[in-house]
Residue frames as qw, qx, qy, qz and C-alpha x, y, z in Angstrom:
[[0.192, 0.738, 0.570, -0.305, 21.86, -34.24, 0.28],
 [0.512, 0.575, 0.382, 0.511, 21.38, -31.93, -2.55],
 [0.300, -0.939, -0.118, -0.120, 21.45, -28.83, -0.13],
 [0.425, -0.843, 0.261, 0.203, 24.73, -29.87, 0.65],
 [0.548, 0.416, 0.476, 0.548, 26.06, -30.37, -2.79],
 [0.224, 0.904, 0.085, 0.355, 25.08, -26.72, -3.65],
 [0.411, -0.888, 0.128, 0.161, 27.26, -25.71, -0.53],
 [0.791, -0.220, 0.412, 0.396, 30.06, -27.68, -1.69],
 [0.573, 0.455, 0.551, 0.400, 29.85, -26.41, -4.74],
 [0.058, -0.010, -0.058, 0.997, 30.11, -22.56, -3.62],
 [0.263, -0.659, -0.425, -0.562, 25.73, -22.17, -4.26],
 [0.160, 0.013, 0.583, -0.797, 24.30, -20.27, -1.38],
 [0.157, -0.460, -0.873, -0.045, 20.26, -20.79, -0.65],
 [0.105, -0.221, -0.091, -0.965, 17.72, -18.25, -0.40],
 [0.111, 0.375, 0.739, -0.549, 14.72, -18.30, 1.72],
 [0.056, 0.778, 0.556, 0.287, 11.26, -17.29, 0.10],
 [0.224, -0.871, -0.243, 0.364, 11.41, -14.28, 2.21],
 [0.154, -0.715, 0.272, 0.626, 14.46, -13.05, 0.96],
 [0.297, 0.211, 0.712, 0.600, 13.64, -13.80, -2.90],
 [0.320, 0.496, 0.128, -0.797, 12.20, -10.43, -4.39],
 [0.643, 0.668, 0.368, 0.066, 10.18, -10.50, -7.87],
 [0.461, 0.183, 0.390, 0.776, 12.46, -9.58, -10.69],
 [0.159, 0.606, 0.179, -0.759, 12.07, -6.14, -11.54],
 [0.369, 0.336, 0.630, 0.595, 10.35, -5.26, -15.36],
 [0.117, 0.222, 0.282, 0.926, 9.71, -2.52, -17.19],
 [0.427, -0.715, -0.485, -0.268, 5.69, -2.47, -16.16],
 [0.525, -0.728, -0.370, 0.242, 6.51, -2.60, -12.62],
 [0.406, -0.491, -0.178, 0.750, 9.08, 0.18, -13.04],
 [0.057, -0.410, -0.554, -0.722, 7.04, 2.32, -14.83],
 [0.502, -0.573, -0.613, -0.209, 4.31, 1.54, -12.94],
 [0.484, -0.387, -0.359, 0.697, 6.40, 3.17, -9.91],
 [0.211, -0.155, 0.002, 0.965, 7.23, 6.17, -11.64],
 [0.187, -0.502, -0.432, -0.725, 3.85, 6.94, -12.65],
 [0.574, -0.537, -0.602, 0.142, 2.73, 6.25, -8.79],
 [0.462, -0.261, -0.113, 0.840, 5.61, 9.03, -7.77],
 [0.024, -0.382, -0.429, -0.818, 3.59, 11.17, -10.22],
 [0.130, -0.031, 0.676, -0.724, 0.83, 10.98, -7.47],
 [0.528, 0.036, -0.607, -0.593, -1.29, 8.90, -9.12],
 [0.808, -0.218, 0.393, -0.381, -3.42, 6.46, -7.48],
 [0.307, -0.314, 0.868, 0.230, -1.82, 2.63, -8.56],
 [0.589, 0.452, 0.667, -0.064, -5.13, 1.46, -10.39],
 [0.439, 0.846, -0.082, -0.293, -5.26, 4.93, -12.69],
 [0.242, 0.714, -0.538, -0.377, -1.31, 4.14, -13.68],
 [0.511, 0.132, 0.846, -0.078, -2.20, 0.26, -14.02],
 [0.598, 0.437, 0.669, 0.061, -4.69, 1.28, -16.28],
 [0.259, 0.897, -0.010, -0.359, -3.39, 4.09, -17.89],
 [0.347, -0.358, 0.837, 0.226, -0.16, 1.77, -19.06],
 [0.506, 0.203, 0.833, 0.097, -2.47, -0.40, -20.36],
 [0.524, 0.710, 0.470, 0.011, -4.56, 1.73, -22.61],
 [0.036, -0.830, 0.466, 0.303, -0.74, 3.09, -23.64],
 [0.942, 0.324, -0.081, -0.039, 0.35, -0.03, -24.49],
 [0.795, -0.278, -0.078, 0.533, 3.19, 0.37, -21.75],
 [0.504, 0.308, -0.104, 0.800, 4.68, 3.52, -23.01],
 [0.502, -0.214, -0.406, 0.733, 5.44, 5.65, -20.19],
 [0.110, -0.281, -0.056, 0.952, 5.43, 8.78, -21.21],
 [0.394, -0.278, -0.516, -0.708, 2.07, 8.60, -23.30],
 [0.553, -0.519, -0.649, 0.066, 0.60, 7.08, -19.82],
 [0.086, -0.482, -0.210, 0.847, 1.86, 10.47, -17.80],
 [0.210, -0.093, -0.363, -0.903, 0.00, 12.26, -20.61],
 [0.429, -0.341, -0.664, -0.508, -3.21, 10.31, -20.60],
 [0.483, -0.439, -0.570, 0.500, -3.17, 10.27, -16.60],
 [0.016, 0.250, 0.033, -0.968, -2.37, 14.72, -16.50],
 [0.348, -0.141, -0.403, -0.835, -6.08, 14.81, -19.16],
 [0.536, -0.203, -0.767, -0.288, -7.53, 11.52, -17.51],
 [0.600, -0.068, -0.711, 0.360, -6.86, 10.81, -13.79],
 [0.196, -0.879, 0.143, -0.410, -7.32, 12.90, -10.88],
 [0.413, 0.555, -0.633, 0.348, -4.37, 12.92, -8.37],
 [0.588, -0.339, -0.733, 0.031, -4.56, 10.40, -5.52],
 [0.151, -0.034, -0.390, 0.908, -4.10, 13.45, -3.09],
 [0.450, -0.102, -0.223, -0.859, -7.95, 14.25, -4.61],
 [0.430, -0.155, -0.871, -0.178, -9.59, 10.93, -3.79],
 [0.572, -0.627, -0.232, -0.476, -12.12, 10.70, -1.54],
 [0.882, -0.380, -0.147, 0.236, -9.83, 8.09, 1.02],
 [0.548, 0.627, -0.222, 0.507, -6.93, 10.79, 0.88],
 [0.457, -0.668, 0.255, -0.529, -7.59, 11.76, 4.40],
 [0.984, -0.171, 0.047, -0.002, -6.24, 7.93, 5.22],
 [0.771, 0.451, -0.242, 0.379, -2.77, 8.31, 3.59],
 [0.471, -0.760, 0.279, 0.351, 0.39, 9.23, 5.84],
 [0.573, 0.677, -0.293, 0.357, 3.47, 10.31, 4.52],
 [0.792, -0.004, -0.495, 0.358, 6.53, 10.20, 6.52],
 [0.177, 0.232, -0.343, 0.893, 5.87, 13.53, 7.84],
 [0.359, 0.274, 0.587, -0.672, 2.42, 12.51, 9.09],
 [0.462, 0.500, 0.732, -0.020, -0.96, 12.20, 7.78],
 [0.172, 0.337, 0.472, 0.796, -2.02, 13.73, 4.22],
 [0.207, 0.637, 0.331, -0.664, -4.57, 17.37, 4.45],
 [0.117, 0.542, 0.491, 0.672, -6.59, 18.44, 1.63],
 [0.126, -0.327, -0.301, 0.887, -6.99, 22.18, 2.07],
 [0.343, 0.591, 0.694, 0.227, -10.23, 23.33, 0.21],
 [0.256, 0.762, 0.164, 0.572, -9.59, 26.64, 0.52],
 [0.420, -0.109, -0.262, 0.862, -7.38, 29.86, 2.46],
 [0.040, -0.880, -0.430, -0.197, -9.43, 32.83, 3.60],
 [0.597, -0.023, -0.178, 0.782, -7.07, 36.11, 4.08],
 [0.012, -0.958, -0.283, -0.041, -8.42, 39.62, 5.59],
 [0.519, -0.296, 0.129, 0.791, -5.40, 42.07, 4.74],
 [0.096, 0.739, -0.234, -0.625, -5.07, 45.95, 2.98],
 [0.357, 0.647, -0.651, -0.177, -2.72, 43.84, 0.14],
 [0.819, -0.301, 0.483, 0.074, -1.60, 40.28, -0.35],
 [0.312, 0.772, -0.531, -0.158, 1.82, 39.39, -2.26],
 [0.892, -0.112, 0.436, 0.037, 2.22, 36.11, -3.73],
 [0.119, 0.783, -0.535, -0.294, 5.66, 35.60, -5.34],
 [0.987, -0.015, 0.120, -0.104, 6.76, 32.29, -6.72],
 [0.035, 0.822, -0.561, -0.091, 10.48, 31.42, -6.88],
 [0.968, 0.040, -0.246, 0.039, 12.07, 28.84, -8.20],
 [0.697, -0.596, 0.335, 0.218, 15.67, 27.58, -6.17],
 [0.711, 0.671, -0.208, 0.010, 18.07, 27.44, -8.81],
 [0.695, 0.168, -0.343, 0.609, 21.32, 26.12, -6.63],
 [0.494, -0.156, -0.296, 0.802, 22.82, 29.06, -5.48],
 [0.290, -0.100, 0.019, -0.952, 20.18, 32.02, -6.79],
 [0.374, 0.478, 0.778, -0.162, 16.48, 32.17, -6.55],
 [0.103, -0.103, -0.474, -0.869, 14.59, 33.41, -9.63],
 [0.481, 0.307, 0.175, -0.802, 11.24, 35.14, -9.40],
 [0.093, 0.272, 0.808, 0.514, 8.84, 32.96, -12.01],
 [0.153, -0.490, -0.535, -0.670, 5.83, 35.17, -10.88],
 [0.010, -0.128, -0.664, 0.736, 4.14, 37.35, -8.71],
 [0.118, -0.617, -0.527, -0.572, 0.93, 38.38, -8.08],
 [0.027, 0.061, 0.587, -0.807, -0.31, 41.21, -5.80],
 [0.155, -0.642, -0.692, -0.292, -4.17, 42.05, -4.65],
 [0.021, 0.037, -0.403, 0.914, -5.09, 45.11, -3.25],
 [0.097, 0.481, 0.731, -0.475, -8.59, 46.16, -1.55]]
């Protein structure tokens, strides 16, 4: 049998299941624009009216797209820490509030901006 020919022969056999699709440029693009937090249709069709190049499809997506975290069905998505919240807005009664931003740099942090608000 021709199955056991390939054995003989050192082939091994693969099950459908365990045969993935080849990976190509589109589809790995097409990831990293998804990681962007893009919905899959916007970086589908932002690709396309790029003409595949990447980095002109993160451009046209940041002017074009809104971020799939915005969508109406965002309230459906889980992440591995749980389901997704859209916050529409923070209401704070205080004297003062102090909002610093810092980036992690390794071992320091670095201020990149504050802002304060007094009454």
């Amino acid at each position: 049998s021709f199955p056991g020919q390939a054995a003989a022969a050192g082939f091994t056999t693969s099950t459908p299941e365990e045969i993935s699709a080849p990976s190509s440029p589109i589809n790995d693009a097409l990831q990293r624009l998804h990681e962007l937090g893009y919905a899959e249709r916007h970086c589908r069709y932002a690709l396309d009216e790029c003409q595949g190049n990447i980095n002109s499809a993160a451009e046209w997506l940041t002017y074009n797209a809104p971020l799939e975290a915005d969508l109406p069905s965002a309230a459906q998505h889980t992440t591995e820490s749980g389901p997704v919240v859209k916050i529409g807005g923070v209401a704070v009664h205080a004297p003062s509030v102090s909002i610093c931003l810092i980036d992690d740099c390794e071992d320091r942090d670095i201020p990149l901006a504050e802002l304060i608000l007094h009454k």
